[in-house]
C-alpha positions as CSV (number, residue, x, y, z in Angstrom):
1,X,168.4,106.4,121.4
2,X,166.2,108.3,118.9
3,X,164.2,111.4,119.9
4,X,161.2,113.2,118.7
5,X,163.0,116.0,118.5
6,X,162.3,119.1,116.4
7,X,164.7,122.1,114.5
8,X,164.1,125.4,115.0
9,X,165.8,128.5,113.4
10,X,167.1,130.4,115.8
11,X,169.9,133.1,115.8
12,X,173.5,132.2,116.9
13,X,176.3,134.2,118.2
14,X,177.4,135.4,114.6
15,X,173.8,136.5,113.3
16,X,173.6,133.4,111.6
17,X,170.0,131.8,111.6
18,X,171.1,128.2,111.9
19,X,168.8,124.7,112.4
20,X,168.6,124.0,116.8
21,X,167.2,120.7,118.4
22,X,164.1,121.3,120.1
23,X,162.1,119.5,122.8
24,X,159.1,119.8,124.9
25,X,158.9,119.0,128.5
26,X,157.5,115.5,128.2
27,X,160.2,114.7,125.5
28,X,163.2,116.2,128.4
29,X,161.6,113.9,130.9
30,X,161.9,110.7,128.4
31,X,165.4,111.9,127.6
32,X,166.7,112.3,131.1
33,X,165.1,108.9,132.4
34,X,166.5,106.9,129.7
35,X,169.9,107.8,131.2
36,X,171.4,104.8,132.7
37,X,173.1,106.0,135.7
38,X,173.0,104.6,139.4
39,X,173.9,108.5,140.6
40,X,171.2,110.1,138.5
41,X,168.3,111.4,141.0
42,X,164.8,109.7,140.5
43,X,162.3,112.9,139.0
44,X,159.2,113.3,140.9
């Protein structure tokens, strides 16, 4: 599954500024219902 994810810089640990997946809430929601699992909990 592809998302419509974006990068952000953001520092790591080291100090380094490095490239981070981003998503909004409505791009979470499509991520964690796409999950196929019978013990997953439905999201209201």
């Amino acid at each position: 599954m592809v998302t419509n994810c974006n990068q952000l810089k953001l520092r790591s640990e080291d100090g380094k500024m490095c490239l981070t997946d981003v998503a909004d809430t409505e791009q979470l929601f499509h991520i964690i219902q796409s999950i196929p699992s019978p013990k997953a909990e439905p999201i209201k």
